[in-house]
C-alpha positions as CSV (number, residue, x, y, z in Angstrom):
1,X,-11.0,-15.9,-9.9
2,X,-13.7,-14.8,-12.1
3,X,-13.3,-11.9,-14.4
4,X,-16.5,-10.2,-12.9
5,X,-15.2,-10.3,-9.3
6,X,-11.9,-8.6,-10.5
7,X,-13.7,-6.1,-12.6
8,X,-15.9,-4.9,-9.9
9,X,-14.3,-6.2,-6.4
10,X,-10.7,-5.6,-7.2
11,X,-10.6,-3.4,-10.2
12,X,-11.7,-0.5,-8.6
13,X,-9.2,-0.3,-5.7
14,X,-6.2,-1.4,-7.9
15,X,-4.7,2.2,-7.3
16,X,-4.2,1.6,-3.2
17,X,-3.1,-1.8,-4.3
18,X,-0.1,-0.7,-6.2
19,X,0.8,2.0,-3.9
20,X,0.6,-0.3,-1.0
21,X,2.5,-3.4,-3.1
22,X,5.1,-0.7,-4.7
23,X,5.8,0.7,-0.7
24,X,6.8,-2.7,0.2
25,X,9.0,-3.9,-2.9
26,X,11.7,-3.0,-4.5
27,X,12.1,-5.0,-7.9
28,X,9.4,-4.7,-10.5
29,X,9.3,-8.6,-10.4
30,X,8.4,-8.5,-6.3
31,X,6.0,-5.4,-7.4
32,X,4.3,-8.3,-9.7
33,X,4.0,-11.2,-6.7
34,X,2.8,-8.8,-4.1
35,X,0.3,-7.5,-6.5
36,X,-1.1,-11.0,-7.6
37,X,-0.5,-12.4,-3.7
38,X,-3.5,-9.3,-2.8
39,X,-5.5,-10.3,-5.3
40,X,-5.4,-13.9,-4.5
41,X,-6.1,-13.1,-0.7
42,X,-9.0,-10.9,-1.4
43,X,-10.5,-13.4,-3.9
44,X,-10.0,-15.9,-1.2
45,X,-11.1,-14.0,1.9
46,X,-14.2,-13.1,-0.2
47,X,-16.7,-15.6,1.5
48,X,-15.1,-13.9,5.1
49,X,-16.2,-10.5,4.5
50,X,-18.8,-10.1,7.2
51,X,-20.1,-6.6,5.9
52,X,-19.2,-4.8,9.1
53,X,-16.9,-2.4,7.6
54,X,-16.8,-1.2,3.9
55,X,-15.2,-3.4,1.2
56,X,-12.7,0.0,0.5
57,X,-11.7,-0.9,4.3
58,X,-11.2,-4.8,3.5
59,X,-9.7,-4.5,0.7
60,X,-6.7,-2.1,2.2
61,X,-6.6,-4.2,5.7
62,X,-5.7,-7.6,3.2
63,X,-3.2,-5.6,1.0
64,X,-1.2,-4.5,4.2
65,X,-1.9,-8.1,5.8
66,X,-0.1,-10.0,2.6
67,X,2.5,-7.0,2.5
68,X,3.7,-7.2,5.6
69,X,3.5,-11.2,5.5
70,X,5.1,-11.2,2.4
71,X,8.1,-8.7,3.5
72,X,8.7,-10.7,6.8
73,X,8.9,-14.2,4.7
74,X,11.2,-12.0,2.0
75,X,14.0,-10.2,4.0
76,X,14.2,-7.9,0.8
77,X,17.2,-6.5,0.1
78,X,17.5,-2.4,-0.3
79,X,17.9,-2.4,-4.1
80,X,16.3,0.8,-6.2
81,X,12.7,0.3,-7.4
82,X,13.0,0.9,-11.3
83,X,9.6,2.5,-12.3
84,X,10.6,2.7,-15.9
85,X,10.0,-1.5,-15.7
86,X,6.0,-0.9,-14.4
87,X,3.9,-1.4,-17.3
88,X,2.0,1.4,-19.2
89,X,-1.3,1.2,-16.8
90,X,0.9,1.9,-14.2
91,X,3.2,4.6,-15.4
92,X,0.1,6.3,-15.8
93,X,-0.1,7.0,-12.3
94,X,3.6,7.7,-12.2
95,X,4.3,9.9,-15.2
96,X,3.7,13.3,-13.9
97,X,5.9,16.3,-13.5
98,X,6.2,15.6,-10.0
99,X,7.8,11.6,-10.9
100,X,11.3,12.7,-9.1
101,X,9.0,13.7,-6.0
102,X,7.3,10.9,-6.2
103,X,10.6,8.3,-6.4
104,X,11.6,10.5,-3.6
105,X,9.1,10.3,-1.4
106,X,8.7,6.1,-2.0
107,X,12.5,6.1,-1.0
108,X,11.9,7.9,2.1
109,X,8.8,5.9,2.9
110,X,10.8,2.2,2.3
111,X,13.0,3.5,5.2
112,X,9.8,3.8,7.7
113,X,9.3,0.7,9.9
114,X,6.1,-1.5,8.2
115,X,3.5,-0.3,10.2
116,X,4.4,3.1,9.4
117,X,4.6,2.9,5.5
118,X,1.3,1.5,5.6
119,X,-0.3,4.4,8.4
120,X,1.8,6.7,5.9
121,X,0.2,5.3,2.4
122,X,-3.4,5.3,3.9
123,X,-3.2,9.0,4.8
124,X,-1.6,10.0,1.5
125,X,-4.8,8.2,0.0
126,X,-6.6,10.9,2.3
127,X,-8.6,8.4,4.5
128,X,-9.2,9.5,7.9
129,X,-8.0,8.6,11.1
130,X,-11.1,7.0,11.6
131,X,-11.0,4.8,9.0
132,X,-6.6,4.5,9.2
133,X,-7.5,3.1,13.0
134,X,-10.5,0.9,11.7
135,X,-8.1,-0.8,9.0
136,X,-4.9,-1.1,11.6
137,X,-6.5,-2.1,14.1
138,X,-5.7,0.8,16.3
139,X,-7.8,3.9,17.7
140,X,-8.0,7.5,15.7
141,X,-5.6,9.2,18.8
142,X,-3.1,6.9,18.3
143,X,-3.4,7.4,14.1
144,X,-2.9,11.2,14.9
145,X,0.0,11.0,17.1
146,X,2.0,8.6,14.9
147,X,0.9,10.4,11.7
148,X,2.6,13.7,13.4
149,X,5.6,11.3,14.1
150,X,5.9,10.2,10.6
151,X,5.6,13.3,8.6
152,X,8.7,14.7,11.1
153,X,10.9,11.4,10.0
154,X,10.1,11.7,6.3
155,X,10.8,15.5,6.3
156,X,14.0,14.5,8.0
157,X,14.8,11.9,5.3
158,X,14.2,14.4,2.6
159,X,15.7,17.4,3.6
């Protein structure tokens, strides 16, 4: 993989990476494999990309592809996710006032089924139900009504 292709192809989208990769693992050292496994598969997939959706929307439908391929392979257990082991570029995006939220919320989110955590981590990353349905494969009702669903289980989990 060339440097340019990861500076402007992956680069750019490496935040929805990490919190797509850090909803599916549990070990900093998983964290790691998922991450480089999505980059791989984009790099890979490059030559696929037919240009009938955006990039943004290829880029998230491989990251969920090789997360959910990767958890099914890799029954992974229920240990803690240590975010004190992500390097400095990535605490950066976790060392806010609202951190204990944040573990909180990931906690509650590992307990949704797959599909959810990744309908779930799309909509925190405000993209529409358009664009959720476009990347799952699904239709913008359907987004709404299990969206709704979700936000009722993870209340339930945190309260």
């Amino acid at each position: 993989m060339s440097q340019d292709f990861y500076r402007l192809s992956i680069l750019p989208y490496a935040g929805i990476i990490i919190k797509i990769c850090r909803a599916y693992t549990h070990t900093q050292e998983d964290f790691e494999d998922y991450y480089q496994e999505v980059c791989l598969q984009i790099w890979r997939s490059k030559d696929n990309f037919k240009k009938e959706s955006e990039w943004a929307t290829w880029v998230y439908r491989i990251a969920l592809n090789v997360c959910l391929t990767l958890v099914k392979k890799k029954r992974i257990t229920t240990e803690s996710y240590d975010t004190n082991t992500l390097t400095p570029s990535q605490q950066n995006d976790y060392s806010s006032s609202n951190k204990e939220a944040i573990d909180a919320l990931y906690t509650a989110i590992k307990k949704l089924s797959a599909i959810d955590r990744a309908v779930i981590i799309l909509y925190l990353e405000e993209k529409s139900y358009q664009e959720i349905a476009q990347i799952m494969g699904t239709n913008p009702t359907n987004i709404g009504v299990r969206i709704n669903r979700i936000k009722k289980r993870l209340k339930n989990i945190l309260l």
